[in-house]
C-alpha positions as CSV (number, residue, x, y, z in Angstrom):
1,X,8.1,28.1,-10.6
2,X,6.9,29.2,-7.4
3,X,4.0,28.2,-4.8
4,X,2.2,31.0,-2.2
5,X,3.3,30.6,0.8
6,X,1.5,28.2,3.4
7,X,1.5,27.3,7.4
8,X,0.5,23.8,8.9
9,X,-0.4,20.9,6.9
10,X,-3.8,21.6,5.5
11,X,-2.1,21.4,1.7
12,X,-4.7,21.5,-0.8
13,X,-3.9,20.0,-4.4
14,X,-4.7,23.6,-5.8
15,X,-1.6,24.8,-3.9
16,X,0.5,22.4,-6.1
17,X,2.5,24.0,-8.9
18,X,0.0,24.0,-12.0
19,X,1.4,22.0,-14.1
20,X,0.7,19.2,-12.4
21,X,-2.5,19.3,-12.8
22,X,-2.8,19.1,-16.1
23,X,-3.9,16.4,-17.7
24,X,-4.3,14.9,-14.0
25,X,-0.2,13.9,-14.1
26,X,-0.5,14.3,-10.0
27,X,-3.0,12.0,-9.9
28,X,-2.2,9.3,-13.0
29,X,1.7,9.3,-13.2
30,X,3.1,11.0,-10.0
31,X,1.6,9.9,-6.8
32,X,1.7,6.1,-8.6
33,X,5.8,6.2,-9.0
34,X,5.8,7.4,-5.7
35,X,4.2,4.6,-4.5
36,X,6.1,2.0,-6.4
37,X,9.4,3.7,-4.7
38,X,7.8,4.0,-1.2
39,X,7.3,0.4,-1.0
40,X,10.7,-0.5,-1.5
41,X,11.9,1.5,1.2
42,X,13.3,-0.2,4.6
43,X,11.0,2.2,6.6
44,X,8.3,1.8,5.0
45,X,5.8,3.1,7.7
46,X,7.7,6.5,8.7
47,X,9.7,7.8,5.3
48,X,12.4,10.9,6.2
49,X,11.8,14.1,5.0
50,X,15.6,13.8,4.0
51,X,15.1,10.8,2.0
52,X,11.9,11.4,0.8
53,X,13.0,15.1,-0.9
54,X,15.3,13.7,-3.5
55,X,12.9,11.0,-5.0
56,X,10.4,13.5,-5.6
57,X,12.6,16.0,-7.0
58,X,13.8,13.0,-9.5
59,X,10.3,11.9,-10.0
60,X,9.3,15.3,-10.6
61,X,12.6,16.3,-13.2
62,X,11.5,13.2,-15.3
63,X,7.4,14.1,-15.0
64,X,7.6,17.5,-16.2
65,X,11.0,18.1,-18.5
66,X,12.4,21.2,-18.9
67,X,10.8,22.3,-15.9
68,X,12.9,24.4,-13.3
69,X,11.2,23.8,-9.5
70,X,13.0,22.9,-6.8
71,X,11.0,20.8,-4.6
72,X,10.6,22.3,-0.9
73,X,10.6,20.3,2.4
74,X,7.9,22.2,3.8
75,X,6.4,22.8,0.4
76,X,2.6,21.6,-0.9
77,X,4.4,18.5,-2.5
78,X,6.0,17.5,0.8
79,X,3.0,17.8,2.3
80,X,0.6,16.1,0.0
81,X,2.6,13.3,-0.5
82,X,3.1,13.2,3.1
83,X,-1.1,12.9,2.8
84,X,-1.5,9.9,0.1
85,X,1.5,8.1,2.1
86,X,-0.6,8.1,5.0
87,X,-3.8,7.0,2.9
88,X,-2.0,4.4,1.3
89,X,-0.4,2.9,4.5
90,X,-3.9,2.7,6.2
91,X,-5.2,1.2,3.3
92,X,-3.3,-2.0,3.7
93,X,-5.3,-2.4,7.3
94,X,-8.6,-1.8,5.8
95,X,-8.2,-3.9,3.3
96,X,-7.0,-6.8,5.2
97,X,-9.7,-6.5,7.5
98,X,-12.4,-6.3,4.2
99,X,-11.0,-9.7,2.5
100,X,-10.6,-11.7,5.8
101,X,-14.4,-10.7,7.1
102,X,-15.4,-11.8,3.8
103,X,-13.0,-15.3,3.7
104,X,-14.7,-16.2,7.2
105,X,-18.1,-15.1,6.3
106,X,-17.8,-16.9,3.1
107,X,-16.0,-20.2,5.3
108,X,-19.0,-20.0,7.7
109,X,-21.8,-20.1,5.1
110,X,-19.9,-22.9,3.1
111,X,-19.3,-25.2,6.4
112,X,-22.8,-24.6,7.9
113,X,-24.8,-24.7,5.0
114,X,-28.7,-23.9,5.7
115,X,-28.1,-24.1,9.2
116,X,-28.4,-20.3,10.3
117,X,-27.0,-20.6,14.4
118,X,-25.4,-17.5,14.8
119,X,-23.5,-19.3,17.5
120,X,-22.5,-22.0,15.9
121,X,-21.0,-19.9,12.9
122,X,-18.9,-17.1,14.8
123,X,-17.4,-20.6,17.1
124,X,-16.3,-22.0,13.7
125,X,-15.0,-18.7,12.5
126,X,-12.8,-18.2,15.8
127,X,-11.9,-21.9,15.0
128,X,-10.9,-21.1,11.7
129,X,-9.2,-17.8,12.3
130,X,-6.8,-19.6,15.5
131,X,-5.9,-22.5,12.7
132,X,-4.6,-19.6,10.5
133,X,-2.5,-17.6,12.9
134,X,-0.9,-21.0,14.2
135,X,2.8,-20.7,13.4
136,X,1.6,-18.0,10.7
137,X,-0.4,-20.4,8.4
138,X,-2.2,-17.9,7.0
139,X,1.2,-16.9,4.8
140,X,1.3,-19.9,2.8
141,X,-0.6,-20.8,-0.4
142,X,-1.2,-23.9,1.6
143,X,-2.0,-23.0,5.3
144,X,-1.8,-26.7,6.2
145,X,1.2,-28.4,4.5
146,X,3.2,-25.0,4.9
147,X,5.8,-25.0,2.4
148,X,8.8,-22.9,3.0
149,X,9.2,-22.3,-0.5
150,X,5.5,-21.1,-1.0
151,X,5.7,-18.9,1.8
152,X,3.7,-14.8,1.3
153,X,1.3,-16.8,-1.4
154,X,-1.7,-17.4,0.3
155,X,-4.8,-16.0,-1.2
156,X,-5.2,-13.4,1.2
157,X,-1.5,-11.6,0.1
158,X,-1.8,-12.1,-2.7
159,X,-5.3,-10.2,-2.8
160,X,-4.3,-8.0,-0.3
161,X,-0.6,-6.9,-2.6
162,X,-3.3,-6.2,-5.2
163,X,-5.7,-4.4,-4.2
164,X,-3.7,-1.9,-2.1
165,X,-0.1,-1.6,-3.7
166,X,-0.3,-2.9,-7.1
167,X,-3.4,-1.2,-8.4
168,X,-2.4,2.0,-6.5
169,X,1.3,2.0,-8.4
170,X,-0.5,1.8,-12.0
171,X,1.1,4.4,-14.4
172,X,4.3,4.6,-12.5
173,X,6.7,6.5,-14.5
174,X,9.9,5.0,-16.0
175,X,12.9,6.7,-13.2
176,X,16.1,6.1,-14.1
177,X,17.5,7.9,-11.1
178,X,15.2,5.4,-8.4
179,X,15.5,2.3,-10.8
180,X,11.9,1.7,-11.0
181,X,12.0,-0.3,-13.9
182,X,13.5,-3.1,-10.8
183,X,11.6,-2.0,-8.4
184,X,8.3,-2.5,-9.6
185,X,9.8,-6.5,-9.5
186,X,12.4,-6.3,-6.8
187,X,11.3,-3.9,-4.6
188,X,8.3,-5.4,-2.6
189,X,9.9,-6.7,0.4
190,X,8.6,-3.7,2.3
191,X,5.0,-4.2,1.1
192,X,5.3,-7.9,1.4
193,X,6.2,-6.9,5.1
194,X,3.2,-4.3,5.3
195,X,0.9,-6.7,4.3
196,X,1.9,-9.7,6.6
197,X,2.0,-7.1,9.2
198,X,-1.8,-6.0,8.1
199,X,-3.3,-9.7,7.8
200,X,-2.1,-11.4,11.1
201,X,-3.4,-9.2,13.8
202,X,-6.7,-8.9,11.4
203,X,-7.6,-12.4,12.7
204,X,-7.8,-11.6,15.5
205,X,-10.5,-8.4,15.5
């Protein structure tokens, strides 16, 4: 199989090989087992081109059998997974900074009641939001007894893991070669990570 040639990074999905395409496999199977591996990996925010190029062309051997392409490092693939990796990083940001406006707006309204002072309810906010950053409260499934053991189970990781890793890895494909079938258990300390990284600062916006 072959792809037209192509300059800069302006990949399309129609420059992908065809086949896969069909049936929406990119979208559905592929770019999801991607994901699952990305987030195990120790650099997590900038992938290697070096490291990158033989998970795909594993991912790819098992998504379309009998199938002779060899995957290029400056090929459409490269580049549009380069694309969703970048999506799917900045994702974790924006979501953090969606569920945390809503926990504090939500906070506000339940503390203040009727009482509609503007003033009033972004000082208890800023009150709220210092209480969780203190020595990294907001981690633990209970922000003020802390408990080691229950440490990355707060609601807002747990919603955050969610919403922007674990739907996006939905109809990851079985691996043998990147031992998905572990990672998709094992393999979240980078995203566990990514997400920490994602809340904390977002208290402070």
């Amino acid at each position: 199989m072959s792809t037209k040639p192509k300059t800069g990074a302006q990949w399309r999905n129609t420059d992908l090989p065809p086949i896969m395409l069909e049936g929406g496999a990119w979208r559905r199977t592929f770019i999801p087992t991607v994901f699952l591996w990305a987030g195990a990996q120790p650099k997590f925010w900038s992938i290697e081109t070096e490291k990158l190029l033989p998970a795909l062309q594993a991912i790819f051997n098992v998504s379309f059998p009998g199938i002779n392409h060899t995957i290029q490092p400056k090929g459409p693939i490269v580049g549009l997974v380069n694309q969703r990796l970048c999506s799917w990083r900045s994702n974790f940001g924006s979501t953090a900074i969606a569920l945390i406006a809503n926990f504090l707006a939500a906070s506000r309204d339940d503390e203040n009641g009727d009482d509609n002072d503007n003033d009033n309810g972004a000082e208890y906010e800023q009150g709220l939001a210092t209480f969780l950053l203190e020595n990294w409260a907001f981690l633990y499934e209970d922000p003020e007894t802390r408990d080691a053991d229950k440490i990355y189970r707060s609601v807002f990781m747990l919603e955050l893991i969610e919403s922007a890793h674990i739907n996006a890895i939905a109809g990851f494909l079985d691996v043998p070669a990147l031992n998905t079938d572990a990672l998709q258990v094992k393999g979240m300390q980078a995203v566990i990570a990514a997400s920490a990284a994602a809340v904390g600062p977002t208290y402070g916006f």
